[in-house]
N, C-alpha and C positions, 0 to 999 in steps of 0.2 A: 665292717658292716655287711656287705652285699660275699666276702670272700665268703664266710663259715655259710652263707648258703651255694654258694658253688662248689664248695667241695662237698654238700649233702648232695647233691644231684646227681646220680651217676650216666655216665655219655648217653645210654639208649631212651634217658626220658628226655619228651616233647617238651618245649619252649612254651610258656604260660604267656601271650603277647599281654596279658591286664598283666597278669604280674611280671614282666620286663617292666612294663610303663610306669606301674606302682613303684618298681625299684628304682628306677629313672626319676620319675618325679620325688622319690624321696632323699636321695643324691642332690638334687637341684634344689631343694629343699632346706637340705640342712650345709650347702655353699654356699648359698643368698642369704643362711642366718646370720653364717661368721662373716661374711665378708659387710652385711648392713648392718650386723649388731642383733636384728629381730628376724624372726620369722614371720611378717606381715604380707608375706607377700603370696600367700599359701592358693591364693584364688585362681591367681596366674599359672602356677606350678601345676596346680590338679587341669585347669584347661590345657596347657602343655601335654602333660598325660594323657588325658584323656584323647589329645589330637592323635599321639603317639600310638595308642592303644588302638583306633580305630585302622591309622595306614597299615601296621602289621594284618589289623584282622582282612582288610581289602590285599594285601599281599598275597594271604594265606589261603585265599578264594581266588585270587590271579593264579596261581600255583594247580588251583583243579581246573580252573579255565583253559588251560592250554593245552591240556590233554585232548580235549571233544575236539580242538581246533586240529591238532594233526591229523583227525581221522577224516579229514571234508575232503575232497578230490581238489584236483589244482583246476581254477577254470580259466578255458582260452577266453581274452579280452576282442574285440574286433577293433583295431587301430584304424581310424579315417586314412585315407590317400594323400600324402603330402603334394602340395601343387607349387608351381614353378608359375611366383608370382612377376619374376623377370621385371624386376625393378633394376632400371639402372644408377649406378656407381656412382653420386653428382654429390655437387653441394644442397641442391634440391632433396637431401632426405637427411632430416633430424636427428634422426639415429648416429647415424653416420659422420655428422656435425660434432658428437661430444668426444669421438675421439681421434680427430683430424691433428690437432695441435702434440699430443702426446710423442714425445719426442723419440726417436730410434735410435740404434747405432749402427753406420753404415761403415762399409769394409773392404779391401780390397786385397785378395791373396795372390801375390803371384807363385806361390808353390809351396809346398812342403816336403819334410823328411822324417823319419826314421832315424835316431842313430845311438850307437848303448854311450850310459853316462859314461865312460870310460872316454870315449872320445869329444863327448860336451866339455869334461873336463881340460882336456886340451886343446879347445880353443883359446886364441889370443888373436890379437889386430893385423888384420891379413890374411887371417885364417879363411879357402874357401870351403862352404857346403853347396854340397851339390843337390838339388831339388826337384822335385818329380815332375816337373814343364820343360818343355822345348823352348828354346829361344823364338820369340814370335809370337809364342801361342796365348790365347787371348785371358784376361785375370780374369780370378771368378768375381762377385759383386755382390756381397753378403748382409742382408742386414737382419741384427741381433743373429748372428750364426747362422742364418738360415740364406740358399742360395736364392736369386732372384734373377739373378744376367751373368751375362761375359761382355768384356770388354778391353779395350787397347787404351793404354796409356795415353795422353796428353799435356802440351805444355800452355797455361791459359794463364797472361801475365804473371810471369814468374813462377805461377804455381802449379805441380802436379794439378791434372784431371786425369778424368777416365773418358770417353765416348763409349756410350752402351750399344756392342755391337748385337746382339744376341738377347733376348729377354726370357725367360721363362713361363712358359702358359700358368695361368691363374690355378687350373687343374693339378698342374705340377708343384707348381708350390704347395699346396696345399696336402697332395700328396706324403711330399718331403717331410712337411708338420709333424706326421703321425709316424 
């Protein structure tokens, strides 16, 4: 159907958008005969079209519109003054309330290494690695990977704790974020 007219067309002619749509809606056309048995439905196909025919011809007008738009100069905005409305951190603010509960993951490193898989490979039980802290020196105190404190181990009924010796400023975290 629609080949033996693409092969008349040769590349340097313009796209007809009615006639795309014509060709469109006559495709959809005669696939809603075979597939229902009839061609009944011919009302819908041409408003199809005809919907089709018009976004091309609004395309093809968006297409010269954006030309005039490169030529306008850039213009400066004037941004208001951000103010430091020095709310404090409490259960007292709503906002703040919906994600109180959301749960974290906290962490405690006492060191790391460096070492080529060659030697990963040859560990076995007993094996030591040796880690970039001092004995003494205080673990970092991580949550979701990000640093927040230091602190020294603790024994609190049978179980590991930490006492948080050192905290990191709010500034500093936040920092680290980015």
């Amino acid at each position: 159907m629609s080949d033996d007219k693409d092969q008349d067309q040769s590349p340097e002619e313009e796209l007809d958008p009615q006639k795309l749509a014509d060709e469109v809606a006559g495709g959809i056309e005669e696939a809603s005969a075979e597939a229902d048995g009839d061609a009944g439905d011919g009302e819908d196909d041409q408003a199809l079209a005809d919907e089709w025919a018009a976004a091309m011809e609004e395309a093809g007008e968006e297409e010269g519109a954006g030309d005039d738009a490169a030529d306008d100069p850039i213009k400066q905005v004037e941004l208001d003054e951000l103010q430091d409305e020095g709310q404090p951190v409490g259960g007292d603010n709503p906002e703040l309330e919906v994600i109180l509960d959301i749960p974290v993951r906290i962490s405690m490193e006492v060191g790391a290494t460096k070492i080529p898989i060659r030697n990963l490979l040859q560990l076995n039980q007993g094996s030591v690695v040796e880690l970039d802290r001092l004995a003494g020196e205080p673990l970092d105190v991580l949550v979701n990977g990000t640093l927040i404190a230091h602190g020294e181990v603790v024994m609190v009924n049978d179980k590991f704790g930490i006492r948080l010796t050192d905290v990191v400023s709010q500034s500093e975290r936040i920092h680290r974020l980015r």
